[in-house]
C-alpha positions in Angstrom: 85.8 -122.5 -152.6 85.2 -119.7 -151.0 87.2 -117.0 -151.0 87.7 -113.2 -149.4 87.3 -111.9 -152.9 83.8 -113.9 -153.3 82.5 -113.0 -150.3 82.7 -109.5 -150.8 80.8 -110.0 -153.9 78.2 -112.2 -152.5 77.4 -109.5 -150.3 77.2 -107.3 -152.5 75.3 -109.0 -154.8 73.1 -109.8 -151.4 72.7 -105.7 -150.4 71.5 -105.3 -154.1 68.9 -107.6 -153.7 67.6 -106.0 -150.5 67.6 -102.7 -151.6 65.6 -103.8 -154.7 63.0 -105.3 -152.2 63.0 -102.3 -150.3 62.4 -100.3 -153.6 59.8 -102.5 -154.8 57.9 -102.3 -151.5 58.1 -98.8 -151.3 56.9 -98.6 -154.8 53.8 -100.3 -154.0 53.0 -98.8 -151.3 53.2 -95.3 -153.5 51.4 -96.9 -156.3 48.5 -98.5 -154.2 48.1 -95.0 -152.3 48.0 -93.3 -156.3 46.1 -95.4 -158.3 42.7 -96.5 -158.4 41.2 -99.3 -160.1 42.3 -102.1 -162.4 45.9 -100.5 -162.2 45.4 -100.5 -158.6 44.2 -104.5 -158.8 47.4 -105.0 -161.2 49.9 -103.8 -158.5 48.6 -105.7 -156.0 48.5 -108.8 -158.3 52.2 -108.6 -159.2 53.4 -107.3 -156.1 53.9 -110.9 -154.6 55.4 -112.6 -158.0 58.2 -110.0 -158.2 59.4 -109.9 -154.7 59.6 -113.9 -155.2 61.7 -113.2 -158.6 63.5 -110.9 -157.0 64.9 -113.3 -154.1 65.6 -116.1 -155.8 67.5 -114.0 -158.4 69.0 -112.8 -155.0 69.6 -116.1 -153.6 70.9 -117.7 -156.8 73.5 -115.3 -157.6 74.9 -114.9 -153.8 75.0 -119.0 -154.0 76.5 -118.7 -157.2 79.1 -116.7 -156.6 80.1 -117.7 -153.3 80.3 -121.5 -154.3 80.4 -121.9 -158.4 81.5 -125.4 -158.0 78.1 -126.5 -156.5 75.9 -124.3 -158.5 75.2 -124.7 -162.4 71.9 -124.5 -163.6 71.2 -125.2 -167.5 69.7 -122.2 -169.4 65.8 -124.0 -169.6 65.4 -124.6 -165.8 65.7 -120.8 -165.8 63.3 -120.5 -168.2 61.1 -123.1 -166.6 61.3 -121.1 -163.7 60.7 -118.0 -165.3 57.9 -119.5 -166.9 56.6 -120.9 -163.5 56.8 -117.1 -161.8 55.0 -115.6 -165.4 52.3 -118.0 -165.0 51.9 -117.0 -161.0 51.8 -113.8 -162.1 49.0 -113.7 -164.9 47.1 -116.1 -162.7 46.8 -113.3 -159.6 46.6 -110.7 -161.9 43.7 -112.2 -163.9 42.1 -112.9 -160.8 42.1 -110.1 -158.9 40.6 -108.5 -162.0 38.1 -110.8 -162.4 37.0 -109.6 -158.8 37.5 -105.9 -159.4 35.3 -105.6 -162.9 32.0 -107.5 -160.7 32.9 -105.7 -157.0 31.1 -102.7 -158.0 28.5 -104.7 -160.4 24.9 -105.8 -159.1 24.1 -109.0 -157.5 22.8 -110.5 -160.9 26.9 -109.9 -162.3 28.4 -110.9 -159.5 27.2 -114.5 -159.9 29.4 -114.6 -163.3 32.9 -114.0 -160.6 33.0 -118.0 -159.2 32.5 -118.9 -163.1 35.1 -116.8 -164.6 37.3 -117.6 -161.7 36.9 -121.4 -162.2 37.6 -120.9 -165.9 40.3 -118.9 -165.9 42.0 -121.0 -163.5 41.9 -124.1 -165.4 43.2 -122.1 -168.3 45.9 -120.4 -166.9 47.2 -123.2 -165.1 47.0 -125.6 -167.7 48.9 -123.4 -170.0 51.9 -122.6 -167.9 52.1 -126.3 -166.9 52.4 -127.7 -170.7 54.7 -124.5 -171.3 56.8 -125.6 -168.8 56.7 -129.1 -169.8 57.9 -127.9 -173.3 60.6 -126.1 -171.7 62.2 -128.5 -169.8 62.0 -130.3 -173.1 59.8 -133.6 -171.6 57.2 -134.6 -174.7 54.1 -134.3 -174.1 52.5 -136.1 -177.0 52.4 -139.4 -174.7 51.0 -137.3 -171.6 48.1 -136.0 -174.0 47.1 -139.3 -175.5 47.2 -140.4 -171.4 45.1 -137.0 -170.8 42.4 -138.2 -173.0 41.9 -141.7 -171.6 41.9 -140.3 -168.2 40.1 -137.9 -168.9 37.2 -139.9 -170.2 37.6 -142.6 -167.3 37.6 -139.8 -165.2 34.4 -138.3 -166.8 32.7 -141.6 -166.1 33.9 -142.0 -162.6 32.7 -138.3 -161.5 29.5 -137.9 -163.3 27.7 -136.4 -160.1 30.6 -134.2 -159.0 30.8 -132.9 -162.9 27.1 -132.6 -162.7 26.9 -130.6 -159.5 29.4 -128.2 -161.7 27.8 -127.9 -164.6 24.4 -127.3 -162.5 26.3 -124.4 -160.1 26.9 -123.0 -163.8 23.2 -122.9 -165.1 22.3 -121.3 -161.4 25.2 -118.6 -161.6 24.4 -117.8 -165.1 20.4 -118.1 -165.1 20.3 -116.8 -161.7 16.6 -118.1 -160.0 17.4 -116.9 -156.6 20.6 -115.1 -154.5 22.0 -115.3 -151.1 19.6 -114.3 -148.5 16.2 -115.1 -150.9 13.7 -117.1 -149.4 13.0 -120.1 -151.7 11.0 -123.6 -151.4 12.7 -126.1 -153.1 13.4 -129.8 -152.8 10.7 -130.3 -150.5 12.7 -127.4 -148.3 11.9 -124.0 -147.1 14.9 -122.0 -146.2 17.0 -119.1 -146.5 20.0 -119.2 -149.3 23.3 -119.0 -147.7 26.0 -119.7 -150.1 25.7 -120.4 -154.0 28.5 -122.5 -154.6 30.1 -124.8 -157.9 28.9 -127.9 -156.4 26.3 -127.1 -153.5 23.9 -124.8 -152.0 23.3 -123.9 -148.5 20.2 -123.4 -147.4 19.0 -122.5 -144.0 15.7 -123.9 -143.3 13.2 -122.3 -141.1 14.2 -124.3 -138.0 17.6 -123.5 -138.1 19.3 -126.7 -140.0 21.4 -125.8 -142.3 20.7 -128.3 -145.7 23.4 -128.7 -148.2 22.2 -129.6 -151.8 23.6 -130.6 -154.8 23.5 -128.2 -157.2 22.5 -131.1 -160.2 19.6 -131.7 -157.5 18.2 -127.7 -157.5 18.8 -127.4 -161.5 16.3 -129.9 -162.2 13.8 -129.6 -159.5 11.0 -126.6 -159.8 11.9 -123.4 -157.4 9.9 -121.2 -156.0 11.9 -117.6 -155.0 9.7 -116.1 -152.3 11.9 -112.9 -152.5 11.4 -112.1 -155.9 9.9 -110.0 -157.8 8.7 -108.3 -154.1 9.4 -109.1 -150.4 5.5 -109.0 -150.1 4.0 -112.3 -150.0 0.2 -113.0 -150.5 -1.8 -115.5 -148.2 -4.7 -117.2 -148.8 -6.9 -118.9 -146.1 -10.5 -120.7 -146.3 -12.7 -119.7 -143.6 -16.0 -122.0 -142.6 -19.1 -120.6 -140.9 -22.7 -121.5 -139.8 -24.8 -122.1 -142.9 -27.7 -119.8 -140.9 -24.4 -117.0 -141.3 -25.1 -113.8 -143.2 -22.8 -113.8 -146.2 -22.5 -109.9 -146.5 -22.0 -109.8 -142.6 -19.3 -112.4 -142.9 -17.4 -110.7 -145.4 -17.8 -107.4 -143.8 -16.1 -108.9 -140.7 -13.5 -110.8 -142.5 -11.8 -107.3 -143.8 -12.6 -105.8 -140.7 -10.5 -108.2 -139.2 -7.3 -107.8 -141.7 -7.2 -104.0 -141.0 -7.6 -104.5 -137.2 -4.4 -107.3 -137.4 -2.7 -104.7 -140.0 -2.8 -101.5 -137.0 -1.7 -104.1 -134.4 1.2 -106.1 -136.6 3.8 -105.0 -138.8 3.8 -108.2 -140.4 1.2 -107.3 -142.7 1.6 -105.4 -146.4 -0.8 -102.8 -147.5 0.8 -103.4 -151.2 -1.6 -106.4 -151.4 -5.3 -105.4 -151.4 -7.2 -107.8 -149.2 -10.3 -109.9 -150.8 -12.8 -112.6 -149.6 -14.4 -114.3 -151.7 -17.3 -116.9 -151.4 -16.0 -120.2 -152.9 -18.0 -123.3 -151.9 -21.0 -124.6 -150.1 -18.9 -127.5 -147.7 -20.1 -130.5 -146.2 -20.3 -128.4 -142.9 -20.1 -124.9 -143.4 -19.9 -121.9 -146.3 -16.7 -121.5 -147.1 -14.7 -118.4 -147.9 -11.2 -117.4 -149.5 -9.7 -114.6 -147.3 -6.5 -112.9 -149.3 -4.2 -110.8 -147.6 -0.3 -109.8 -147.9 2.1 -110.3 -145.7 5.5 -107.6 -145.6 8.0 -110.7 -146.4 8.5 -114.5 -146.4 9.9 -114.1 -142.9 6.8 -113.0 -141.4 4.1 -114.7 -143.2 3.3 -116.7 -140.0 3.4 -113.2 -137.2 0.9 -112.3 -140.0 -1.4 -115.3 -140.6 -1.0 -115.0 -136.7 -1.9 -111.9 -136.4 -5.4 -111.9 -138.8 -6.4 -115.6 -137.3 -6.5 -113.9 -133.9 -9.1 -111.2 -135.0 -10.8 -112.9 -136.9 -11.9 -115.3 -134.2 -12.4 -112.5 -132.0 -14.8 -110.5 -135.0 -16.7 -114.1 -134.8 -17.5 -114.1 -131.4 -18.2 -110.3 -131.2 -20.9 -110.1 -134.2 -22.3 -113.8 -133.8 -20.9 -115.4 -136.4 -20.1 -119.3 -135.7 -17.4 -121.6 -137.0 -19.2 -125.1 -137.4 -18.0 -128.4 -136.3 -17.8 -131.2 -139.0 -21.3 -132.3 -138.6 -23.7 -134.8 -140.3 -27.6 -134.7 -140.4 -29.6 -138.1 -140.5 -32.9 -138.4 -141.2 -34.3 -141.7 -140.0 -37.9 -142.4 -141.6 -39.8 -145.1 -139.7 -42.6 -147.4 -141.3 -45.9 -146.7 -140.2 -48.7 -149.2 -140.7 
């Protein structure tokens, strides 16, 4: 029952728990402004667990006191709840340094963060729950053998979703391509959004956005457009006239990539620009023009851009594109 004598100690017990709040947040706020780094991650980390511990210590021992007869807790739900709080705190703690040791990393370290994140998760968390478990004194031997028949079933029943995992692994850790790389792969050309543990988002050329399965892209062939340069090199056949002068042609075809490469950005001077003489066609000599455009995203301004002087070269210095045409010689008996 409560009493005047209890409820001056509930409050008291109440004010003491405030001010320790009060302390704690001033001390982080001193602490965050004064430390850098990992300690820095720490106190953030454990800022949240103690100020939880704190009030429900705070709560518990105003209840307590205030109303004993209602209130008895046995010794291992204290623990179990201690236990709980520990675990919440390793788990933020582990995590935020997980994300401070690859924030100032490269791109090709940072892929390891979702990884170590997933992994330290499922350690953490499994841990505390079978310690708590133990606590409250609840065996666990029947909940393991149960694990490992579930487990299996469960393996069987999820084999895509456990295959897109394992495959957002192998990209994380092999690392073919990175948010905002240009890359051609099942059948799609787009731009990498998101590399996530069970998809990837890709943005294709006409705005869709295509999610696929990571299991998909780990066995499928990739080509990264953005790597190991931005440049990207272009190849075109040309046909003209069989009557055409082949030194003349030539001549005209890298006249015309250095005419497109003063009008168009879109062009790289990193790639030198050949024409080669390849075939004699059904129709017309055909030649290989190479040239380089400046990145993925502007290979068609420059294809664009050379396709336009070249046709106007042609016309300028003679220089004809054939039709598909077909001679037939018809031989008549004479007698």
């Amino acid at each position: 029952m409560l009493t005047s004598d209890t409820a001056i100690q509930s409050i008291i017990i109440f004010l003491i728990g405030f001010a320790v709040i009060c302390a704690a947040y001033a001390a982080k706020r001193i602490l965050i402004q004064r430390t850098k780094g990992n300690a820095k991650a720490v106190v953030k980390a454990l800022y949240a667990p103690i100020m939880v511990c704190v009030g429900l210590l705070t709560a518990y021992a105003v209840i307590s006191t205030a109303f004993p007869e209602y209130i008895s807790l046995e010794d291992r739900y204290f623990s179990a709840i201690g236990i709980l709080l520990g675990t919440w705190a390793v788990y933020r703690t582990v995590l935020y340094l997980i994300e401070h040791a690859f924030s100032s990393r490269k791109d090709k370290n940072r892929r390891a963060v979702p990884v170590a994140k997933f992994a330290a998760e499922i350690l953490i968390l499994a841990t505390g729950i079978f310690m708590i478990l133990a606590t409250l004194k609840i065996d666990i031997t029947p909940l393991l053998a149960s694990a490992g028949v579930v487990g299996i079933a469960a393996a069987l029943a999820a084999q895509d979703f456990l295959g897109n995992i394992f495959g957002g692994i192998v990209l994380y850790t092999d690392g073919p391509f990175t948010e905002g790389d240009w890359v051609y792969l099942s059948n799609t050309y787009g731009r990498v959004l998101h590399v996530g543990l069970r998809s990837t988002r890709i943005m294709t050329e006409d705005s869709q956005m295509m999610i696929i399965p990571n299991s998909m892209i780990s066995n499928n062939i990739i080509m990264n457009y953005s790597k190991p340069a931005e440049a990207l090199l272009i190849r075109e056949n040309v046909g003209v006239a069989y009557d055409s002068d082949v030194m003349l042609v030539k001549q005209s075809l890298h006249d015309a990539v250095a005419s497109a490469a003063e009008k168009s950005s879109a062009l790289s001077a990193e790639i030198e620009t050949e024409v080669d003489f390849m075939e004699f066609g059904d129709s017309a000599l055909i030649f290989e023009l190479t040239f380089g455009a400046a990145s993925t995203r502007v290979r068609r301004d420059a294809a664009d851009a050379v396709n336009t002087e070249v046709i106007r070269i042609f016309r300028e210095r003679g220089i004809e594109i054939p039709f598909p045409q077909r001679v037939i010689t018809i031989n008549k008996d004479t007698e």
